[in-house]
Structure formats: C-alpha cells, structure tokens
C-alpha positions in Angstrom: 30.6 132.2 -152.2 28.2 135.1 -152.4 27.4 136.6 -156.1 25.9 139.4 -154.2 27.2 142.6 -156.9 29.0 145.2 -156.0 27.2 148.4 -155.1 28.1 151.9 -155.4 28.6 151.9 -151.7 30.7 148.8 -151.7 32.9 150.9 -154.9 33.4 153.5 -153.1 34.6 152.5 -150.2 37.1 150.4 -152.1 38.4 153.3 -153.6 38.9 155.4 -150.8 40.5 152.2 -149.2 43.0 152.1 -152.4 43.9 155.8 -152.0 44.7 155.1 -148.4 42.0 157.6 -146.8 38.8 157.3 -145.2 35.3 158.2 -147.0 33.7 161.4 -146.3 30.2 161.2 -145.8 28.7 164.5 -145.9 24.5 164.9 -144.4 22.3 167.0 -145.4 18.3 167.4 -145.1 16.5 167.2 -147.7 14.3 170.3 -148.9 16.1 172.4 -146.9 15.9 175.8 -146.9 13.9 174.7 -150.1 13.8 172.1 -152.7 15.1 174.1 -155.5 18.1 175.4 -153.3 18.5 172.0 -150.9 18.9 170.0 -154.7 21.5 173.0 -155.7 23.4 171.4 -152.8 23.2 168.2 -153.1 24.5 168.2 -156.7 27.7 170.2 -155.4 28.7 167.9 -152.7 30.5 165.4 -154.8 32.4 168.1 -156.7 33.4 169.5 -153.5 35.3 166.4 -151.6 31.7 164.7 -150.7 32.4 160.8 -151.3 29.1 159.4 -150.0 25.8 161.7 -149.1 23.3 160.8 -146.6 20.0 162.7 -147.4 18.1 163.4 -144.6 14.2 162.6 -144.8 12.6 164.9 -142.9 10.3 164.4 -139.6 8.3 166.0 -137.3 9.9 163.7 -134.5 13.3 163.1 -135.2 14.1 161.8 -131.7 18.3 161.0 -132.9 18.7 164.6 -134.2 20.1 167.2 -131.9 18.9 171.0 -132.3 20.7 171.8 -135.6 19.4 169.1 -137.8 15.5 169.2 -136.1 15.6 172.9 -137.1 16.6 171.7 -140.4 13.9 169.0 -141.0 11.4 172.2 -140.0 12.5 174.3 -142.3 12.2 171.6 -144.9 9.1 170.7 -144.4 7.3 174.1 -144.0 9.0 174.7 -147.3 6.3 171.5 -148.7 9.2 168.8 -148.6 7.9 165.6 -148.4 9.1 161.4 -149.1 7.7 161.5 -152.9 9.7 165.1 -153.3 13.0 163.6 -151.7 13.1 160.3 -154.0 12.3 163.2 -156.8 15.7 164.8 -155.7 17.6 161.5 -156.0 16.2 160.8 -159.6 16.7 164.5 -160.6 20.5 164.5 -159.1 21.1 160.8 -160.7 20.5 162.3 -164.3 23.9 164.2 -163.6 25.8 161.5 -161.2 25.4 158.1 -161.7 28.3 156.9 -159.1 28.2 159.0 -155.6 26.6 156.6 -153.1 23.2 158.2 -151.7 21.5 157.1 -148.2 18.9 157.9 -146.6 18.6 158.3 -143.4 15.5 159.0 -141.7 12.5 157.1 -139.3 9.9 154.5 -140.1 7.4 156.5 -140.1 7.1 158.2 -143.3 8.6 154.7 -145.0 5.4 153.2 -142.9 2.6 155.8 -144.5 4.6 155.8 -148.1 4.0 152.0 -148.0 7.0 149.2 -147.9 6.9 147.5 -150.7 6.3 150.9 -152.8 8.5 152.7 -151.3 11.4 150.1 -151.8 10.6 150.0 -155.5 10.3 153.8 -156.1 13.6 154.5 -154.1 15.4 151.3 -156.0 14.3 152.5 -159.2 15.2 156.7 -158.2 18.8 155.8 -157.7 19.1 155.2 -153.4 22.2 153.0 -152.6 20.8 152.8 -148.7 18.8 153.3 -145.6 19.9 154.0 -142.0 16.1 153.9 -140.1 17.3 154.9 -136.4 14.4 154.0 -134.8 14.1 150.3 -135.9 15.9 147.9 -133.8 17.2 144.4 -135.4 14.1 142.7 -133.7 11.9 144.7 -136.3 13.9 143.5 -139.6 11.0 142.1 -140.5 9.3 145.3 -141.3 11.7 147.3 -143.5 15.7 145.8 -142.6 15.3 142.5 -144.8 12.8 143.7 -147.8 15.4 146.5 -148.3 18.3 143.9 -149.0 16.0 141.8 -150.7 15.2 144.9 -153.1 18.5 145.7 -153.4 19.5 148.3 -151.3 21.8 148.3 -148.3 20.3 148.7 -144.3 22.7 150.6 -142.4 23.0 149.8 -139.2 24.2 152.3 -136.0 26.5 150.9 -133.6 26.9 153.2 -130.3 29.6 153.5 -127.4 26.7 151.5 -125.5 26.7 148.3 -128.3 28.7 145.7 -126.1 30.1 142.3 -127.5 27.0 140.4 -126.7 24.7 142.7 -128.6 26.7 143.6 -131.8 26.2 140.4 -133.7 22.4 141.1 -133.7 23.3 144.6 -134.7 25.4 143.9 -137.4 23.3 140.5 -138.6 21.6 141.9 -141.4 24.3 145.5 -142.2 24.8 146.3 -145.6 27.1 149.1 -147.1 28.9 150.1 -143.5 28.2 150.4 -140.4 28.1 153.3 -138.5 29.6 153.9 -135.6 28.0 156.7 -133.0 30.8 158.1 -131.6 28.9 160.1 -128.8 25.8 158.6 -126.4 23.5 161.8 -127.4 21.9 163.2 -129.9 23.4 164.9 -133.3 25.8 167.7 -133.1 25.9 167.5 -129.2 29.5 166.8 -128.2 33.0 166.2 -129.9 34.4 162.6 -130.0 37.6 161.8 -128.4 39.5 160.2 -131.5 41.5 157.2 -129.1 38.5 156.2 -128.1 36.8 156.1 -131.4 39.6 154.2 -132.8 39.5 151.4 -129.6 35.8 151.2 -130.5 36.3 151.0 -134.5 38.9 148.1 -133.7 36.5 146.3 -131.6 34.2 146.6 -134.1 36.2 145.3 -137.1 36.5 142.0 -135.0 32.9 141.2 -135.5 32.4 142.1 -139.4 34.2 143.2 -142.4 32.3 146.1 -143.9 33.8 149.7 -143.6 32.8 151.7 -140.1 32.1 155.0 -140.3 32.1 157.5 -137.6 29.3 160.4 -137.2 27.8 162.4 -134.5 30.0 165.5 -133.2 32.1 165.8 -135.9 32.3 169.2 -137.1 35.4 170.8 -138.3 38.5 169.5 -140.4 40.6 169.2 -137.1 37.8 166.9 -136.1 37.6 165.0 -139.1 41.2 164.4 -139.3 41.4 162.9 -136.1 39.0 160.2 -136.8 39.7 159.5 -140.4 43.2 158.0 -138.9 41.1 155.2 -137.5 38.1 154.9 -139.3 37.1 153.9 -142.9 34.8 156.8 -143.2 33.9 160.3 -141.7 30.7 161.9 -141.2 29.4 165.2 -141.0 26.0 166.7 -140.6 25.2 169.1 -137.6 28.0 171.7 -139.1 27.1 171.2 -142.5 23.2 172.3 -141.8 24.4 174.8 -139.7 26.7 176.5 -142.9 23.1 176.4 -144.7 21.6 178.1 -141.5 23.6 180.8 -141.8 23.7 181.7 -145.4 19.5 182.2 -145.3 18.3 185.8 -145.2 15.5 186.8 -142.7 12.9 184.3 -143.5 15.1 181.3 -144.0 15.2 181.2 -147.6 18.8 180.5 -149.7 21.0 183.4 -150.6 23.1 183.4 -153.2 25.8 182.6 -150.4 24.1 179.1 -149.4 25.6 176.7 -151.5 29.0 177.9 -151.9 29.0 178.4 -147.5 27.9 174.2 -147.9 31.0 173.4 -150.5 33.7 175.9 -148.6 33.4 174.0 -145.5 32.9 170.3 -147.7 36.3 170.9 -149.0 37.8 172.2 -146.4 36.7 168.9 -144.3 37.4 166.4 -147.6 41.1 168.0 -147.5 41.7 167.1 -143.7 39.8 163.6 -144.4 42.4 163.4 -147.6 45.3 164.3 -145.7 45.3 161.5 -143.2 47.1 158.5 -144.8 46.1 155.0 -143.7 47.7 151.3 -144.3 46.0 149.9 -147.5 43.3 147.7 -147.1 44.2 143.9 -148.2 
C-alpha cells in the first residue's frame, strides 16, 4: 500500500467530497494588473468561496489561452512579472494561508530557462501544491512530469473531449492531485460546455482512475458552474474572473480600488452556485 502523504490538494478535495459539493477552482494570472494588486487578489480568493487557486505563470506564447487570459499574461508582464516574482507571491500569500491548494499552471518554457531541478526546489519550498504544464505531453515526463512527483508536488494532467479510451491511460499514468477535464476543444474562454455531456465524459473518465476531475474551459457564470458541479468533483473558472479584473482597471490598466472586490463579488457568487448543488457522498 502507498504511504504517499496526503497533500493539501488531496485534503481538499476530501472535504468538499464530505460536504457533498464540488471544489471550486478559481484562475487567475499572476502579476496582473500588478504584483502588488494581482497578490491583493490572490489572498481574497479563499475568503471569498475559492477552494483551490490555479496561478497563472505568465507567457509570451500561451498557445491554450484564448483572448482574455493572453491579454492578462500581457499586462502582467509589462507590469515586470516574472517566475522568481510568482513563486515570491506564493511564499508571501503562504505566511497568511497555510491550507488553500495552489497550482500553477503555465508552459515549459519559463520552468525550462528557470532550471528543473531549481525550480522544483524553490516552488516546493514557496508553498506550490501543483503544476498543470499544457504544452508537455506524457512522452516528455521525463523532462518536468516525474521530477515534480518525485519533489513532491502533484503534475496535473488535461484530459480533452478528444482523449479516447486508448489514449487516457498514458494521460492519466503519472496525474497527481486531479485531473482536469477540458470541457471544450478550443482555447480558454471560447465557448460554454454543455453540462450532459460533461458529465458522460466525467463518468468515462472515473472508469480509468480515482482522483477528482475537474472541469474548466468556458465556464463563466454561476448558472454555468452549477451545471457542472452536479457531475464533477470540481469547477473551474478563469476567462470571467480575468475579465472582472479587466474591467475594474482605469485607463492605463492599473487596479482601482474596485479590482479586488469586482474579483471576490463574482468568486462568491460562483462558490454559492458550486455550494448549492448537492452531490452523493463520496465512499
């Protein structure tokens, strides 16, 4: 049997499994519109409904990302946001929360120039539960997948509506933490999922593994979220999250004192629809 300890990710899931609801995960970039005002946000998301955060590194090619969260990662990084400056934003918002899951979600790339093996440690040691690296397949685990677990921290793998039978064990070989389902074949923010569907593809993929499935891409207001949190362990939402931050900025897309409170309004708005769906207990 596996002595493997439990993780913050594999706690809260749990939890939300013993309340009956799915998780909402809640995206954001990081260092945007700034770092001062993007950290002001991510130490409110928990106290507004957040259950997990994904923290988006930012990228000058971000081929996943629809228009929303490119324009984000732009404004980030003109603002001087950079990988040393995000794992800064994880230590700083662990000296206040020690038990909110944090992932990041991002491309090689930056991991790549940072330097493995340093950039496991730092982001172990900061307080990072996870990665989700879109643009490495399983035939690259090699390179980043299995020195993460071995470091500690949980590899997140995306499933898509494309992912048949044949090629989900490879996918899900080396998942940690959940997987994530892609509800939409696109990019970020680009269309709205159709729930029944979700939920056949969530069931198909509970046959192949037992972590949690989460469900992102297109999901982007509490009517949304309700509907998949009836058949998923977890919710995400990203696109209409960066787009409250959008437009809160003033003129030259720097935080008013309306940007984090437009981020928590619609965080608890979406963790009450997430919290209102009741599902069978887990066993």
């Amino acid at each position: 049997m596996s002595t493997r300890p439990v993780t913050r990710l594999d706690a809260r899931f749990a939890a939300c499994a013993r309340e009956g609801r799915a998780a909402l995960v809640t995206f954001v970039t990081a260092g945007d519109p700034g770092y001062d005002a993007s950290l002001a946000i991510l130490k409110a998301l928990p106290g507004a409904g957040a259950d997990v955060i994904e923290l988006g590194v930012p990228f000058t090619d971000p081929m996943a990302d629809g228009p929303a969260i490119q324009a984000a990662g732009l404004r980030a990084l003109k603002a001087g946001q950079t990988l040393a400056k995000t794992l800064a934003m994880v230590r700083a918002f662990r000296e206040g929360d020690t038990t909110t899951p944090i992932v990041l979600m991002g491309y090689y790339n930056p991991v790549y120039i940072y330097g493995v093996d340093r950039f496991l440690a730092d982001a172990k040691a900061a307080g990072v539960d996870g990665l989700i690296v879109v643009d490495l397949p399983p035939e690259e685990d090699r390179e980043l997948c299995l020195p993460a677990l071995d470091a500690g921290l949980a590899f997140i793998r995306l499933a898509t509506p494309t992912t048949d039978d044949k090629r989900l064990p490879a996918v899900l070989a080396n998942t940690a933490g959940f997987v994530y389902y892609v509800s939409i074949t696109g990019i970020t923010g680009s269309a709205t999922p159709d729930p029944s569907v979700v939920g056949a593809a969530v069931a198909r993929i509970k046959q192949h593994t037992d972590l949690p499935v989460a469900v992102g891409f297109g999901v982007k207001t509490p009517e949304h979220a309700a509907a998949i949190a009836g058949g998923a362990d977890g919710v995400v939402v990203g696109s209409a999250l960066v787009d409250a931050i959008r437009a809160s900025l003033d003129a030259e897309d720097r935080a008013t004192p309306a940007t984090v409170p437009a981020v928590t309004a619609l965080v608890s708005a979406l963790a009450q629809a997430v919290r209102g769906v009741r599902r069978a207990a887990a066993e």
